[in-house]
N, C-alpha and C positions, 0 to 999 in steps of 0.2 A: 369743208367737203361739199361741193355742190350734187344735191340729188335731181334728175329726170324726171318730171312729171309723166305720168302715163295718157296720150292722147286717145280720147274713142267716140270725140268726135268734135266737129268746128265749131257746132253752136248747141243749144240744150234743144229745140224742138228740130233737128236735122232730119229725123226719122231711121236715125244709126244705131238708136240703143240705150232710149233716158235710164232705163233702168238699171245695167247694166254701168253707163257712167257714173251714176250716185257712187257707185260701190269704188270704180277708180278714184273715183274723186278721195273719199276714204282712207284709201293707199297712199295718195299724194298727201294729204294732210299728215298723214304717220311720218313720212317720210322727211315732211318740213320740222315735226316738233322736233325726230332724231336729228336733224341739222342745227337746229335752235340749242338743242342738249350738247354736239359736239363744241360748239362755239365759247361753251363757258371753259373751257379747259385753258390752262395759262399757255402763254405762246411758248412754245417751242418742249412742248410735251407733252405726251400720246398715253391718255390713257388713265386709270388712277391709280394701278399698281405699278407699272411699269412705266416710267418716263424717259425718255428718246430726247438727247441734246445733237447741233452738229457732228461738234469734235470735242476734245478734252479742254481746250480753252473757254472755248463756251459755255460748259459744263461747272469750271473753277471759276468761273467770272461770274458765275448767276447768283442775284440777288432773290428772285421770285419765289422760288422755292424756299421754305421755314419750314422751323416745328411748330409754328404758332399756328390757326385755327384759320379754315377756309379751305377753299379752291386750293390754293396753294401747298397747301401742309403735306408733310411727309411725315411716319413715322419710323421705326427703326424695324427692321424686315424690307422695306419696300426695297425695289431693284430699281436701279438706273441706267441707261444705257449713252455708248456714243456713236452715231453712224459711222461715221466715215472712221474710226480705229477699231470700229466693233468691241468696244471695253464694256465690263462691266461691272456693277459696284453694289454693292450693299448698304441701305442708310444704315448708321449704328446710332447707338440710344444719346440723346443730345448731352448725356454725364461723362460720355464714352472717355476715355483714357487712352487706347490701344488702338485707334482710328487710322489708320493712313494719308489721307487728305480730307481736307477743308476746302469747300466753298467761299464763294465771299460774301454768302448768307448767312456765313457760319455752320451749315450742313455739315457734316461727318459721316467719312463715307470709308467702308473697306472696300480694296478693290480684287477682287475675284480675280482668281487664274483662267486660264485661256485654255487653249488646247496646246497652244505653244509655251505657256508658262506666264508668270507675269512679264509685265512691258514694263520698262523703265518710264516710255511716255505717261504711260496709265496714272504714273506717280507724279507727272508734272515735268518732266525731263525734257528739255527742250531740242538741245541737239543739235545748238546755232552757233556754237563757236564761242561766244560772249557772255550768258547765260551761268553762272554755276552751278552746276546739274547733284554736284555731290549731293545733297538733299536727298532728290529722289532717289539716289542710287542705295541710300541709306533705308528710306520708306519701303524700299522694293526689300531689300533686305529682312527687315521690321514684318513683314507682312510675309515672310516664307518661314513660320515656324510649323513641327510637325502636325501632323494629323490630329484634329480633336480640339483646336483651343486657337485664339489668337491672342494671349496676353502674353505669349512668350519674346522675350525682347531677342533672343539668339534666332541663328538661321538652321533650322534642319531639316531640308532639302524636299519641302513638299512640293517645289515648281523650279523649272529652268527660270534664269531671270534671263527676258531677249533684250539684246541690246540691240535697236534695228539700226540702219545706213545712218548716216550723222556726224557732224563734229560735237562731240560732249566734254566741255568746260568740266574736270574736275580739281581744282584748286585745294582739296580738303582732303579727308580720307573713306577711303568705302571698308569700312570694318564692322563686324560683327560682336565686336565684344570679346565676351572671352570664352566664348564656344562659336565653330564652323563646322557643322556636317552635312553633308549632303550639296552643297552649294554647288551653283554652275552657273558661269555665267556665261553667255554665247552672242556672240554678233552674226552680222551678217559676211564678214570676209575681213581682212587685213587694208581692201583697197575704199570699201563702203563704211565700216563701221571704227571708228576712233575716239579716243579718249586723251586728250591731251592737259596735261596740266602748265603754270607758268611759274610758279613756284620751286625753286630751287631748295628747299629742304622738305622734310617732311616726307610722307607715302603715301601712294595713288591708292593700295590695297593693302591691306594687314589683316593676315587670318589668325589667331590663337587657339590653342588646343583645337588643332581641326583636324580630319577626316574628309575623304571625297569631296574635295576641292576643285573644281575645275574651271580655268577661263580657258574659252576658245574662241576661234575666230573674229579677231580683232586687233587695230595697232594699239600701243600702248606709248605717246610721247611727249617728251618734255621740251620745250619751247621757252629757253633759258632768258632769264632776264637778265642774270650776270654772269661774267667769266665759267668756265669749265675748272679754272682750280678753286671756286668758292662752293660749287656744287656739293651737294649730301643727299639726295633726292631720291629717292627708291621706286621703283614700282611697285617689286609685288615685297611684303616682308612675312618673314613665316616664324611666328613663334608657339614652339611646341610644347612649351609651358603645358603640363599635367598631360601632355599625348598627341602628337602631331605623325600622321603617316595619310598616302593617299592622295600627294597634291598634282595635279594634270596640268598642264599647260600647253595647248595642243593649235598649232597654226596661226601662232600669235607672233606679230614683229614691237619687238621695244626697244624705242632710239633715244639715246640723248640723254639716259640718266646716270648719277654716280654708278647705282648697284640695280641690274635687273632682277636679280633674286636674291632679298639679303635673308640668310638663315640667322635670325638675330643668336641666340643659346645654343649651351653645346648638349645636347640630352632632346633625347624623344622625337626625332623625325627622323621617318622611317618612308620609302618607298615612293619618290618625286617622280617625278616620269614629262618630260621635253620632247614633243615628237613634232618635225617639221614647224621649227619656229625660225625666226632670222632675229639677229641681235646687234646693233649697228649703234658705234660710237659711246660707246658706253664706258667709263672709266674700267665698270667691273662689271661682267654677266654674274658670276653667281660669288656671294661671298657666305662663305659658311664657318661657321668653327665649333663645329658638331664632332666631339670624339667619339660618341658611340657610334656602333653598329648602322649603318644605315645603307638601303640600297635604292641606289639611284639608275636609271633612263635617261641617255639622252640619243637622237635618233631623225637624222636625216633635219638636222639644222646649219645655220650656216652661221659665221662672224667675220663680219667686218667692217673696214674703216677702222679710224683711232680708238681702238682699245688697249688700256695697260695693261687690264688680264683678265681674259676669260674667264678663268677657275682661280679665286683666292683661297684656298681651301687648308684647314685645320681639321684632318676625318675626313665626314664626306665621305666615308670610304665604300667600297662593293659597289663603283660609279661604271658604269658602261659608256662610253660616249661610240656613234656606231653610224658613220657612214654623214660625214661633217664636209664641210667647205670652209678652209680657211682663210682668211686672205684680210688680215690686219695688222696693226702693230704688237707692240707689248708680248707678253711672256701667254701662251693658249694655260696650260698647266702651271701655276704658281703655288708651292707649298711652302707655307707660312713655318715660321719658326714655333719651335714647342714639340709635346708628343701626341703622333700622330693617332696613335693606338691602333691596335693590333686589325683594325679591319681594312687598313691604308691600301687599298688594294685598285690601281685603275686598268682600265682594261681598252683600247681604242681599236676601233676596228676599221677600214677601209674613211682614214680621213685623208684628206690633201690640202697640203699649207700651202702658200704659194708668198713669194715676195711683189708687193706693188706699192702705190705712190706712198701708203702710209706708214713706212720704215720695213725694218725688217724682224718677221716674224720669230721668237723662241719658242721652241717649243716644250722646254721645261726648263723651270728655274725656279731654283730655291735660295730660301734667305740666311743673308747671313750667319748662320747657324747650325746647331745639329739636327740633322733632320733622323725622329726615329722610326723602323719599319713602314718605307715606302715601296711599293712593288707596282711597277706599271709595263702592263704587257701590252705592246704595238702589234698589231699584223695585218700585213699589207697597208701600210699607210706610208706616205711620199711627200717628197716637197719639189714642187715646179720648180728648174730652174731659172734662175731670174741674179739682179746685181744686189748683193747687200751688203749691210754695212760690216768693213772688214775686222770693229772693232767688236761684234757682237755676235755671241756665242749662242746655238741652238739648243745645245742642253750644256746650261751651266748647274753644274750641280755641286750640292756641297755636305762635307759631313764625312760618309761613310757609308752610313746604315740603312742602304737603298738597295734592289734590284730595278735595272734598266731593260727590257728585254725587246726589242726590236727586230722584227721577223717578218718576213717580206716586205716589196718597195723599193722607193730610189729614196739616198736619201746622199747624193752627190754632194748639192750647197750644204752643207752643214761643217759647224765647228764645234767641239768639244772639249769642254774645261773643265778638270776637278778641283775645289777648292778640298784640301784635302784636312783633316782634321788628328790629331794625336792622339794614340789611343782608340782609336775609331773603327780602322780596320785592318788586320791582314788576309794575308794569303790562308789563311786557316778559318776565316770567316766565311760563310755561304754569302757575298755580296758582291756585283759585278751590274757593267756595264755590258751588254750584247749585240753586235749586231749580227745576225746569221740569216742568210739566204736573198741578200738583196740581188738586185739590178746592178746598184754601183751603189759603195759605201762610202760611210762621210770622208770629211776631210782628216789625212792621216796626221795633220798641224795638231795635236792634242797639246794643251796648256796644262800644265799640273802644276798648280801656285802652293805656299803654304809655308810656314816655320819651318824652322829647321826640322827632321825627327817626322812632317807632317806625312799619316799614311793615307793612300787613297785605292780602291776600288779596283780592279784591272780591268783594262778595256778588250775585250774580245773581238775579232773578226771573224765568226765561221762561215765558211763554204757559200761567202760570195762572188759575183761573177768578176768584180775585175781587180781582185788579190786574191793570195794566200792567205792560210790561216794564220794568225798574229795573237797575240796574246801579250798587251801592253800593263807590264805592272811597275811598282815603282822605285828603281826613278824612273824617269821615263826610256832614258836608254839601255833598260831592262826588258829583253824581249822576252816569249819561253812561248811553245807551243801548247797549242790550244787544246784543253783536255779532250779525253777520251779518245776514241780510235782516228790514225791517223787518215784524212779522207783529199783525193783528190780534189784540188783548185782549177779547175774550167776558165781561164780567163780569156775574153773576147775583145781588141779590139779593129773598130773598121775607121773609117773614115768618108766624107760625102764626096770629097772626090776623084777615090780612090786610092785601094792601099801599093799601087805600083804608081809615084808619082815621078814629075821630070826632078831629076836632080837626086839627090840621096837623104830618103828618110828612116829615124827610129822611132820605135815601138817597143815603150817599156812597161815592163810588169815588176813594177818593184815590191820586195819583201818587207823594206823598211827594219831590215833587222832579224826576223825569220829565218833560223835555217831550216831551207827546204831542199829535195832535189828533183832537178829538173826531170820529167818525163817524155817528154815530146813537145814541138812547136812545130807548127804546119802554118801552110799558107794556100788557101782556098780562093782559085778563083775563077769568077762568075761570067765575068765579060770585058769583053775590052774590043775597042773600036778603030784598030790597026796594026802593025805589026807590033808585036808585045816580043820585049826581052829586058831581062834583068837580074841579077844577082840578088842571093840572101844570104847571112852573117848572124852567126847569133853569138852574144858574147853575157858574161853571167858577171858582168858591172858596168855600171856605169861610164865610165872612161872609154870603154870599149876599148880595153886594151888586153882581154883574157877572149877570145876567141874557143868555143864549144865543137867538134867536129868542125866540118869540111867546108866550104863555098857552092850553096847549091844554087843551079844554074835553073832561072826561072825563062822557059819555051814559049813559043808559039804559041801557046793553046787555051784554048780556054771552050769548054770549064775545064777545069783540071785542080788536082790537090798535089802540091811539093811540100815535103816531110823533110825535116833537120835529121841529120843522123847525129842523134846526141847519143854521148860513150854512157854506160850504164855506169850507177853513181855519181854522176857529177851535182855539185850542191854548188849553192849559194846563198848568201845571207844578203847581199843585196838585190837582188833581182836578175830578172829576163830581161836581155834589149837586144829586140830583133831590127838588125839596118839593112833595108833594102836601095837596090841602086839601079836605076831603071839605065840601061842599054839600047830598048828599043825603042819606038819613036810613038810610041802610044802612052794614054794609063790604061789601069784595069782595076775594074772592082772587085772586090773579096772581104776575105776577113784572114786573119790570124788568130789561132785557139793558139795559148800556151797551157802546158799539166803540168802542174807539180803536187807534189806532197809534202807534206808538215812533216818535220824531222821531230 
């Protein structure tokens, strides 16, 4: 540090002030021996309690600093700092044990929390890609025990652990042992902060007996060296070994591994919680086989790409999944074979599948097997339509001892299959498949496989828009109406380029079996773009060979609504087919509403 002599004058007899100079002079001499005293201090450290390095490299590389005797020496107390990461450390006693990093002096040093928490870099963490960072993420760990002590080798949860922007090599595992409470770990975002491993077996993260768990904002991926069917790879593994509830995973994407969240045991994890994560190519997002009681969060996340199954789940039950984005291959909902136990309960709320490049999506299937006390309630959830494969079924389900209940939404692309099982269920059991209140409901192609003797489920239709109520039990050419009071069917369709077209079109509403009777069929229309004329015909089958009331003559007009005079009681079991036959020289757009009612 270079000091300013104080000038007061050019020469000693100038007539400026000899007396007065002596005394500056004085000053500057003080001024030189502080400079002569700064000078002894080792390079690149400020002070004698408090020493100042660049950065964190600088600081692990330094040899200069010892516990041995001089200039140089440190004892255990003293603080250390880095500029440019702003860290900072504690020397501990050179016998230390429970130290965090080493020098290449051999110093030992704990590193102090932040206001932000500890830093992974503080710990050595490099954050290059190439580097194995596991270490540090382990030391960072090591060093967040509770309040009061650091010889505890568990984490509970005295500092966020940050994980700032980076790629970070973890090849190894980041576990705590066999206590996790309090832990958090945080990046900076999904696009800046990641964590990738190359390793094809083994797990990125493993918590036991934990509590307030949390990773957030960060990727989480695997950068496969061999095939995808050699894969075992986990991200995060949760075992709740003597108490596991409390786990967060909040704005985190993890691609590329066998299982994003394996619940390794079945006992003691309680209360996961998923909120805005993305999940992409992963054999399995969550594999659990937990039959107790457990309740689960999942919320405003998304899957896709090559997935075989979302949810492999054994329990797991009191799961909410709530407002998702589908759009991959393999089974979203898979229940594994065995007993569910009594909490099997799923619940989805506003999600949508969609079919694209990566096959086509199911949306519940079950194994081989009996599946016991499953109940999964849908509401308002949809599948885009799109081309699938015409050999695969959306809920293939098996067994029996399910409730299916599906209420609001489209769920048009869909196919439906019971593998049905002996013994398993009848008409006397509370168990049923439902769909009620959709847009347009599945496909009425229902598969009912099985031994001889095999019973299965009935499939319900209520009071959606574009059938009657049905009530499919078994065999399958067993209709019956659908319990409780009998309610009109509303059915709507239109067409895009109108429902008065050239030449002679029908408009069926079949029952598939149902007897219902018909109430009214109207034909509503909107517009049309020159002279409009045309007849309508309603007949109550198919062949169109049984004719309902009269030939109503469709006019000039538009808008306008023409009403079928349909004779009161007329029924059918196989359906409405209204054939219109255009006359005039235009089309028109409209819609036709048919009503019936469930007999």
């Amino acid at each position: 540090m270079a000091l300013t002599p104080i000038k007061l004058g050019s020469a000693p007899n100038d007539g400026m002030g000899d007396n007065l100079r002596t005394a500056g002079q004085k000053i500057n001499d003080n001024f030189a021996a502080i400079e002569a005293t700064l000078g002894t201090i080792p390079t690149g450290v400020e002070g004698a309690g408090a020493r100042s390095f660049t950065n964190v490299d600088a600081l692990l590389a330094n040899t200069q600093i010892t516990y041995s005797s001089g200039s140089n020496q440190v004892v255990a107390g003293n603080i250390v700092r880095t500029l440019a990461e702003g860290f900072t450390y504690r020397v501990a006693a050179s016998g230390a044990s429970d130290h965090h990093v080493t020098t290449a002096g051999r110093v030992k040093l704990y590193v102090l929390p932040g206001d932000d928490g500890f830093n992974v870099k503080a710990f050595g963490a490099k954050g290059d890609g190439t580097t194995d960072d596991t270490p540090a993420f382990n030391a960072a760990l090591t060093a967040n025990p509770a309040w009061g002590g650091t010889s505890n080798k568990t984490s509970l949860g005295r500092a966020t652990i940050r994980v700032p922007r980076g790629l970070y090599l973890i090849n190894g595992t980041i576990t705590t042992g066999n206590n996790a409470a309090g832990v958090v770990f945080k990046g900076d975002g999904v696009r800046t902060t990641m964590l990738m491993t190359t390793a094809d077996s083994g797990s990125m993260f493993r918590f036991r007996t934990y509590s307030f768990v949390e990773v957030r904002d960060m990727k989480l991926y695997h950068n496969p060296a061999g095939p995808r069917t050699g894969w075992t790879c986990k991200a995060i593994e949760l075992d709740g070994t003597s108490g596991g509830q409390k786990f967060l995973l909040k704005r985190v994407m993890i691609e590329n591994f066998d299982r994003a969240i394996s619940h390794e045991i079945g006992v003691n994890e309680d209360t996961n919680y998923v909120i805005d994560c993305r999940f992409v190519d992963c054999k399995t997002v969550v594999y659990a086989r937990n039959t107790q009681a457990v309740i689960n969060k999942w919320e405003q996340c998304s899957f896709r790409g090559t997935i075989d199954r979302a949810f492999d789940i054994l329990g797991y039950g009191h799961t909410h999944i709530d407002t998702a984005n589908v759009v991959m291959s393999g089974a979203f909902l898979y229940f594994a074979a065995g007993q569910g136990g009594p909490s099997n309960q799923f619940t989805l709320t506003n999600v949508k599948f969609e079919y694209r490049n990566w096959g086509t999506v199911r949306i519940i299937e079950m194994a081989d097997s009996a599946i016991a006390a499953n109940y999964v309630k849908m509401i308002n959830c949809g599948i885009v339509a799109g081309t699938r494969d015409p050999n695969t079924f959306q809920f293939d389900l098996q067994g029996g001892l399910y409730i299916i209940d599906v209420d609001g939404g489209d769920f048009r692309d869909c196919r439906i299959r019971t593998r049905g099982t002996q013994n398993k269920n009848d008409l006397n059991r509370p168990y049923w498949v439902r769909f009620q209140n959709l847009a347009r409901s599945p496909d009425m192609a229902i598969e009912r496989i099985g031994a001889a003797g095999s019973q299965h489920p009935p499939v319900i239709i209520e009071n959606c828009r574009d059938r009657a109520n049905i009530t499919i039990t078994t065999p399958y050419s067993d209709f019956r109406a659908a319990s409780g009071p009998s309610t009109v069917n509303r059915n709507t369709l239109t067409h895009e380029t109108g429902v008065v077209r050239s030449g002679t079109q029908t408009y069926s509403f079949p029952t598939y079996g149902q007897l219902v009777e018909v109430r009214s069929v109207r034909l509503l229309i909107g517009s049309k773009t020159g002279t409009l004329g045309a007849t309508m015909k309603v007949f109550t089958n198919a062949a169109r060979t049984q004719q309902v009331g009269s030939t109503i003559t469709i006019t000039n007009t538009a808008p306008a609504v023409f009403k079928a005079n349909i004779p009161e009681g007329t029924l059918t079991s196989e359906g409405v087919y209204v054939e219109i036959e255009r006359t005039g020289s235009t089309n028109a757009h409209g819609r036709i509403i048919c009503e019936t009612v469930s007999v």
